[in-house]
C-alpha positions in Angstrom: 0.0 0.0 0.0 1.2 3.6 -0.5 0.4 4.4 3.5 2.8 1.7 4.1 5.5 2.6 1.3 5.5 6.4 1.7 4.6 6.8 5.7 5.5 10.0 6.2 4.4 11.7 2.4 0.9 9.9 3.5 1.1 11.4 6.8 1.8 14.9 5.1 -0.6 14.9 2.3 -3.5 14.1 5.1 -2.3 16.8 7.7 -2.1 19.6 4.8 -5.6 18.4 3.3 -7.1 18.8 6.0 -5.4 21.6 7.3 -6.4 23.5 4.0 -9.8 22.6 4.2 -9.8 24.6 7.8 -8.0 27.4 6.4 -10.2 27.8 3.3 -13.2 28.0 5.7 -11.9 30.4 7.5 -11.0 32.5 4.6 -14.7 32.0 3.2 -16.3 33.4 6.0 -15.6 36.8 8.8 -13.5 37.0 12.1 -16.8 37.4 14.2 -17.2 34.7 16.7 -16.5 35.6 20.4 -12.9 36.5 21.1 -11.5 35.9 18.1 -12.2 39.9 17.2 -10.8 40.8 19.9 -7.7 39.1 19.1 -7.1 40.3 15.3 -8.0 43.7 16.5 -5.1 43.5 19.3 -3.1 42.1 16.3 -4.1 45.0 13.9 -3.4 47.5 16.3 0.2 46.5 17.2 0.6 46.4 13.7 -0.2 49.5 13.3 1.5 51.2 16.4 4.5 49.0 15.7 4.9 48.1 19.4 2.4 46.4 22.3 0.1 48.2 23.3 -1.6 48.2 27.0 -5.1 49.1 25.3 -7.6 49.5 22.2 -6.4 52.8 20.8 -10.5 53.6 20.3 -10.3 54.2 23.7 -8.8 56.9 26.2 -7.4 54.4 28.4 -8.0 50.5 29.6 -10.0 51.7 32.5 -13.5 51.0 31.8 -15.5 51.6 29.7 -12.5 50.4 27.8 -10.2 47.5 28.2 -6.3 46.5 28.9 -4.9 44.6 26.2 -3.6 42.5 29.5 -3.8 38.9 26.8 -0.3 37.4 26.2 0.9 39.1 23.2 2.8 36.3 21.2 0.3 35.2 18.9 -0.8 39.0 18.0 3.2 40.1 17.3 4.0 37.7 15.1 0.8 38.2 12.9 1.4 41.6 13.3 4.7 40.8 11.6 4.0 38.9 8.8 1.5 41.8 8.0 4.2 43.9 7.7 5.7 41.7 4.9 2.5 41.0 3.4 -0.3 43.6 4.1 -2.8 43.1 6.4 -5.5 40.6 5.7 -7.7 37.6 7.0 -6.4 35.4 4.2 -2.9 36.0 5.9 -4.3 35.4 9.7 -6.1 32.0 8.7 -3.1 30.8 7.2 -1.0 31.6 9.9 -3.0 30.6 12.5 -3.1 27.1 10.1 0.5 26.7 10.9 0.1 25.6 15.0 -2.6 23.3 14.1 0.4 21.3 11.6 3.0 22.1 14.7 0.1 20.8 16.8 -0.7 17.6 15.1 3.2 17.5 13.3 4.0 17.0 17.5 0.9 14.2 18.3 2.0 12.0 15.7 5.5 11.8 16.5 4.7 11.5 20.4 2.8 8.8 19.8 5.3 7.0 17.1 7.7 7.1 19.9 5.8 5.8 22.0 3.5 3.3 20.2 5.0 2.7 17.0 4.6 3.7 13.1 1.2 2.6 12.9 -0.9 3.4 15.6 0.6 6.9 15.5 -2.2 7.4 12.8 -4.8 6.7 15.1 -3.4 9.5 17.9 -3.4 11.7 15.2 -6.7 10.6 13.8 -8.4 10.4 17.6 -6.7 14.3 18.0 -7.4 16.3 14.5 -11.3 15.4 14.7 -11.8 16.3 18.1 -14.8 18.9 17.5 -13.2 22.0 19.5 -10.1 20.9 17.8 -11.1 21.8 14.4 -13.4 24.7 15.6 -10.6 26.3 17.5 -8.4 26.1 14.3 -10.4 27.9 12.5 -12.0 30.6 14.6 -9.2 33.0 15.6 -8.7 31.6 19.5 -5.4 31.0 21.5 -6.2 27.3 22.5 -4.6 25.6 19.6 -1.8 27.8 19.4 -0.9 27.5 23.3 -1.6 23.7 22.7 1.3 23.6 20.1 3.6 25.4 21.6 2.8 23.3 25.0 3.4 20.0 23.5 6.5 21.2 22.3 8.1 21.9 25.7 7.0 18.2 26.4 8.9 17.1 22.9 12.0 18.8 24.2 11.8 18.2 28.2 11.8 14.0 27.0 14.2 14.5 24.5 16.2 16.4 27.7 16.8 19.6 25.9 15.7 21.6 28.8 16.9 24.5 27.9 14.4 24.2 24.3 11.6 23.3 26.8 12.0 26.2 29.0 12.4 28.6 26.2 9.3 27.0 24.6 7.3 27.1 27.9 7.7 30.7 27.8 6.2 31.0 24.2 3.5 29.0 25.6 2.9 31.5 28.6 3.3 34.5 26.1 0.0 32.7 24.0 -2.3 31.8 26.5 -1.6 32.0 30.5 -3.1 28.4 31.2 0.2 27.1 30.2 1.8 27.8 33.4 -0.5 24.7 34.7 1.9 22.3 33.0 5.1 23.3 35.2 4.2 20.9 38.5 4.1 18.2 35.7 7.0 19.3 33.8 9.0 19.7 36.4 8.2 16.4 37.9 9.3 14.8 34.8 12.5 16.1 35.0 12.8 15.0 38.5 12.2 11.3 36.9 14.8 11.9 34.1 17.0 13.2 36.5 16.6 11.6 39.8 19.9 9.7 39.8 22.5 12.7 40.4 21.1 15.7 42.4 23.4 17.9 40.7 22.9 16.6 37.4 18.8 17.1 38.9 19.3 20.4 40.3 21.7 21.9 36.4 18.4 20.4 34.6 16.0 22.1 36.6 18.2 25.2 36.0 18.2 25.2 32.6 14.6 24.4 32.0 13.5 27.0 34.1 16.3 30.2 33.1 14.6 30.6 29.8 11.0 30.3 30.6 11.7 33.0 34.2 13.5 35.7 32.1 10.2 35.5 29.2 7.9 35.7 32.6 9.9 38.4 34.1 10.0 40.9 30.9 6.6 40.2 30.7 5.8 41.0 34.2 8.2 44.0 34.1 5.9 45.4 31.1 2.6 44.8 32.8 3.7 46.6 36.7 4.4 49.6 34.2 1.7 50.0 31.6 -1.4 47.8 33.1 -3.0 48.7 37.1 -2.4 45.4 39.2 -6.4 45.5 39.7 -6.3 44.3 36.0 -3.3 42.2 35.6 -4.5 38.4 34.8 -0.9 37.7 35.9 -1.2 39.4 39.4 -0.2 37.3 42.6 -3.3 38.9 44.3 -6.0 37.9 41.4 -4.7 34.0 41.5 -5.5 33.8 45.1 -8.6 35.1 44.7 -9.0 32.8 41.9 -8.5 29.5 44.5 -10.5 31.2 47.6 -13.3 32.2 44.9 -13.2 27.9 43.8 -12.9 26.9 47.5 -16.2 29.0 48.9 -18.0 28.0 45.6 -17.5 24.2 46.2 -19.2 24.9 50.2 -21.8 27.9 49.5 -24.8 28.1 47.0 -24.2 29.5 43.9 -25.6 33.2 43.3 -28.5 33.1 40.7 -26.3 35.1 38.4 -23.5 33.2 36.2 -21.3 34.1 33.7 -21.9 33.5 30.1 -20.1 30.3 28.6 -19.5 28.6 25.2 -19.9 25.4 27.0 -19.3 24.3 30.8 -18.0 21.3 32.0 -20.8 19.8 34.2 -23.0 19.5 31.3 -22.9 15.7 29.9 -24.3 17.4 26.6 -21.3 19.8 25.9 -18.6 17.4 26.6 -19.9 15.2 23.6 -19.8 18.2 21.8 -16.4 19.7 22.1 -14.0 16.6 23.0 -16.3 14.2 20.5 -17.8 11.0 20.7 -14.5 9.2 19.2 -11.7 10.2 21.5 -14.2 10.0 24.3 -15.3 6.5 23.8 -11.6 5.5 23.6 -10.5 7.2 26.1 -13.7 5.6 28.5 -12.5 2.1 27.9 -8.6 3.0 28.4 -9.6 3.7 31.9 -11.7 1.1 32.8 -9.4 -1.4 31.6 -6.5 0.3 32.9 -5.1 -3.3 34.6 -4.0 -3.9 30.9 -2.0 -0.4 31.1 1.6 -0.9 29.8 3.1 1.1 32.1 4.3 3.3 28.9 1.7 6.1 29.1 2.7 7.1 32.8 4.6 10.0 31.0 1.7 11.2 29.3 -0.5 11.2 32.8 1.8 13.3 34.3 1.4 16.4 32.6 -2.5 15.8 31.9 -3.0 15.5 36.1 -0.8 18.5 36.5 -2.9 20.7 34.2 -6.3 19.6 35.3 -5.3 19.6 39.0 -4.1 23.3 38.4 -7.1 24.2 36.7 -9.7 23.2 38.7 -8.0 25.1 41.5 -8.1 28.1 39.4 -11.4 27.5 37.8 -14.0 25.5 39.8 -15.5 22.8 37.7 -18.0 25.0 36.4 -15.8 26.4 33.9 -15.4 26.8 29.8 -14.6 23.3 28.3 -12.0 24.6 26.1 -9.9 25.7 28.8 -8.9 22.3 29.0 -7.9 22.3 24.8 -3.9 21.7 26.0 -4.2 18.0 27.7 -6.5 16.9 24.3 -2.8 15.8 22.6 -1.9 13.7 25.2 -5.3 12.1 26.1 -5.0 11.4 22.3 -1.8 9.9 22.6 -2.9 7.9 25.4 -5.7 6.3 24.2 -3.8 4.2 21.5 -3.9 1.4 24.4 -7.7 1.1 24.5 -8.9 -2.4 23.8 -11.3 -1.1 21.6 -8.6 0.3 19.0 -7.0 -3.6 18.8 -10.2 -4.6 16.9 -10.4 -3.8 13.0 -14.2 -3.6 13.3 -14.2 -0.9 16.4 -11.2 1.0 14.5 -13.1 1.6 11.2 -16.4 2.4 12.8 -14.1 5.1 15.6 -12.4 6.2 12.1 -15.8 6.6 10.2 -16.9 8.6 13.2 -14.2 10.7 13.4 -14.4 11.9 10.3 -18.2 12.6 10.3 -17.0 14.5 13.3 -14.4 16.6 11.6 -16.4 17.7 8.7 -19.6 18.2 10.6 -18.2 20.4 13.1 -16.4 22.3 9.8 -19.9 23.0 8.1 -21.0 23.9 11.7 -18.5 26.7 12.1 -18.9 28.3 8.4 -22.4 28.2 9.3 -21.8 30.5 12.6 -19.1 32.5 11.2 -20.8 34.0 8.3 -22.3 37.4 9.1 -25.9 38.2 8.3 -26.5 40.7 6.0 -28.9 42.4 8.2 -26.0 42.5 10.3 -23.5 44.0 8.2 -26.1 46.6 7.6 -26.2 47.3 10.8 -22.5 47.7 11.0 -22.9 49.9 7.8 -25.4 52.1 9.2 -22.9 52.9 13.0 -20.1 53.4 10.8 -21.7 56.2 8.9 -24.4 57.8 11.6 -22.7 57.3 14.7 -20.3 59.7 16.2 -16.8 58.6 16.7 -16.8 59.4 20.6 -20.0 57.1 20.8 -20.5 54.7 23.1 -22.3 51.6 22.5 -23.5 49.0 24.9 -22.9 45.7 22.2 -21.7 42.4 23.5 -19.5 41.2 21.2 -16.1 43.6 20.2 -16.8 42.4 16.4 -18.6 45.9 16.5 -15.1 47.6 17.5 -13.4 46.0 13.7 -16.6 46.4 11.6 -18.1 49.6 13.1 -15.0 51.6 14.5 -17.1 52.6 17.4 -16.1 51.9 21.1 -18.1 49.5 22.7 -19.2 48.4 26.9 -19.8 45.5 28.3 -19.5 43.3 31.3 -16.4 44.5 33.1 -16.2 47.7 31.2 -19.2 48.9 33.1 -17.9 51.4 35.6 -19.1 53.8 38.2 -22.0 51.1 40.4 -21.4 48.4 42.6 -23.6 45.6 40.5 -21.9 46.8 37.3 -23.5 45.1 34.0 -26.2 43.5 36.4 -26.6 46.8 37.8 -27.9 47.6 34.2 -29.5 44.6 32.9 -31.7 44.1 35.8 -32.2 47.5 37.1 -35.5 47.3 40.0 -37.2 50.4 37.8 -37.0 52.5 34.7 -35.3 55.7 36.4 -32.7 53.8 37.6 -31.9 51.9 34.9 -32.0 55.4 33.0 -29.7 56.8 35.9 -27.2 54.0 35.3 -26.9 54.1 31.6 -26.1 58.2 32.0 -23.6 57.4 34.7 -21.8 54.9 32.2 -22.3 57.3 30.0 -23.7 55.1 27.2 -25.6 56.9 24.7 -26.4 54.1 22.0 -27.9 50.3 22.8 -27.6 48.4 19.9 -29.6 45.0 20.1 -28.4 42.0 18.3 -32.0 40.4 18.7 -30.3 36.7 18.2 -28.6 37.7 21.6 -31.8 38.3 23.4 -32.6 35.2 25.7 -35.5 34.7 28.3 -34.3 35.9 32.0 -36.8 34.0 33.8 -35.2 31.2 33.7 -31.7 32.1 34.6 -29.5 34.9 34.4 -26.3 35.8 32.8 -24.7 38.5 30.8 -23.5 36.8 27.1 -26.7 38.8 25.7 -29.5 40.6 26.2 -32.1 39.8 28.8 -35.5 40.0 27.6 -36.9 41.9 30.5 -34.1 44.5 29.7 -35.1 44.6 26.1 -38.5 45.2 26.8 -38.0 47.9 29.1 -35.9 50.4 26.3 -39.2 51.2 24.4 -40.5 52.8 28.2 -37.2 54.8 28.8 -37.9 58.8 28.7 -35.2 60.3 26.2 -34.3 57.2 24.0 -35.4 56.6 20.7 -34.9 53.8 17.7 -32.7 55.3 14.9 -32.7 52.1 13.3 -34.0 48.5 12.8 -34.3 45.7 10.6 -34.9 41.7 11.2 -31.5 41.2 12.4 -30.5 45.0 14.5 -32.2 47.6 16.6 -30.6 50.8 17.9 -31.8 52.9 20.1 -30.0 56.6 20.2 -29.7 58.8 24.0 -31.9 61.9 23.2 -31.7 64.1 26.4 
């Protein structure tokens, strides 16, 4: 066969097909979903400024109602400087961002070749590049695959013993996404392993690993104490214990009625079928239940994957966004070549068959959701041409800020009350909710009416609450300027 007689041209020609086919999505359809605005906006705007900056230059400031740029900026500056060579574009950003889904997979297959062999390193690879938030996350503009990469190739170097490459590529990871940093109890612990013979030898390797990866933290840190307020830092000793004492009273005390909006949380059965799929799950289910037939050989994968998720949930609570845990996908992959179920040719085609139902459902899924209305775009149209460019605009999603060039408030951006966006959402009355849109100073409410969701149920603030929607008509001084099927704005008159 040619699998068999060309391994790795085979194993090329399927990584770059399907790589292409997430690429040419995302070319086909808008930067639009969720964060992913906010990140090609931060990458636009360094490109423009030629340097980080601490905050949208639509603003004044990153004190609300705007925002620090307080993200890790590697992702951004290296798009930022391709766009100097190339011009600024999409086409540019999906290719880019193309190239840590190859480093990403490149690293799975050759993990689990080293570990398993030539041939079952297809069905790591297989188990990890259909895994639905996998091929979402490669084509919406988000930091989990890119952090993921760069992640599994601190592991690549730390068991080839190059810790000095692991360190350095550690600190990439931490300048991509921050949830990085919950690999280092594991990372470290594997180098104890490697290392445990000599303590000298130990205590050099421990040294070089972590040299690199401290001097990329410390300029990093050095830059935040003088451009961001510690109140905002994500990095900030004070806001990661509050993190764990937040987790620790939330596990012993009800939870307040109010949540915050999520893609997907990891306590519903429903949503971890949908990101981690029904392949690698199934595998990975029956590699643990039969894990008195575990080799011993996929102890070094376990290691990081406990470290991460034990990190986490401190941080987190298991409440929290599913794709948070994108970094530990790899591995599970890698790991769940020793399932029974993967021995049997029968199991392995039907897991392969759906796999790939998986990968190309969840791809029609996403060009789906990514395309913006045209009622939309109108909408966009209309605040780019009628609306002031000191107006503020209470909009959920920070698409509005590429599209419309207006500034925008929301959640955390809310300043000036105790309640904030709840404050607002769910005022008792229609003077103060008129009081507290003045003291914000928000003169426009723009209404995406697929973000409106019934409050009675429960209560959060990833869209509009219905209540609050139906209270705008009653305010005294507010008017609509403009509607359609998709938009309605309503304009401050007094």
């Amino acid at each position: 066969m040619f699998i068999k007689k060309y391994p790795s041209t085979t194993f090329w020609l399927f990584t770059i097909s399907l790589t292409g086919v997430l690429v040419l999505n995302g070319i086909a359809t808008e930067v639009n979903l969720g964060d992913e605005s906010h990140h090609y906006r931060f990458a636009y705007n360094i490109y423009q400024a030629g340097k980080r900056l601490a905050f949208d230059p639509l603003y004044e400031s990153g004190k609300p109602p705007g925002f620090y740029y307080h993200d890790p900026p590697l992702w951004h500056y290296l798009l930022a400087f391709i766009w100097r060579i190339t011009g600024p574009s999409q086409v540019v950003a999906q290719i880019y961002h193309g190239l840590f889904f190859i480093l990403a997979v490149w690293l799975t297959a050759i993990l689990a070749k080293k570990r398993w062999g030539e041939e079952k390193k297809w069905f790591s690879t297989i188990l990890f590049i259909t895994v639905p938030m996998v091929v979402s996350f490669s084509i919406i503009l988000y930091m989990d695959i890119p952090v993921t990469a760069l992640s599994l190739l601190s592991f690549y170097f730390i068991l080839q013993r190059r810790y000095i490459e692991g360190g350095f590529a550690l600190g990439l990871a931490y300048l991509t996404k921050l949830n990085a940093c919950f690999f280092i109890p594991g990372f470290l612990i594997l180098i104890l392993w490697h290392e445990r013979e000599k303590v000298w030898v130990l205590l050099k390797s421990v040294g070089l690993f972590s040299m690199p990866f401290s001097v990329i933290v410390f300029l990093d840190h050095c830059w935040r104490r003088e451009n961001i307020e510690s109140s905002y830092d994500l990095v900030s000793i004070l806001l990661v214990a509050e993190r764990v004492e937040s987790t620790f009273r939330n596990l012993t005390e009800s939870q307040d009625t109010f949540r915050q909006y999520l893609i997907s949380y990891m306590t519903n059965p429903v949503d971890i079928v949908r990101f981690l799929g029904l392949g690698l799950l199934v595998c990975l289910f029956i590699h643990i239940i039969s894990f008195k037939r575990w080799s011993g050989k996929g102890i070094v994968f376990w290691i990081p994957v406990f470290s991460y998720l034990i990190a986490f949930f401190l941080l987190f609570g298991f409440n929290s966004d599913l794709r948070y845990i994108m970094p530990v996908v790899p591995f599970l992959a890698i790991l769940c070549v020793e399932s029974p179920i993967l021995s049997q040719k029968r199991w392995i085609w039907m897991i392969v068959g759906v796999c790939i139902l998986q990968f190309f459902s969840t791809t029609f899924y996403v060009y789906q959701r990514r395309l913006i209305p045209s009622e939309i775009k109108e909408s966009y149209e209309f605040v780019r041409m009628h609306l002031p460019k000191n107006a503020l605009v209470l909009y959920p999603e920070e698409n509005l800020l590429i599209y419309g060039q207006r500034r925008i408030v929301w959640d955390a951006s809310v300043r000036g009350n105790p309640g904030g966006l709840y404050s607002l959402l769910w005022a008792p009355d229609l003077p103060t909710m008129k009081r507290n849109l003045e003291l914000n100073h928000i003169n426009y409410i723009m209404i995406k009416k697929s973000r409106i969701y019934d409050d009675r149920i429960e209560k959060h603030t990833g869209g509009y609450p219905k209540s609050f929607v139906e209270k705008i008509p009653k305010l005294e001084g507010w008017e609509k300027i403009f509607e359609n099927p998709g938009v309605s704005i309503w304009k401050r008159t007094q």
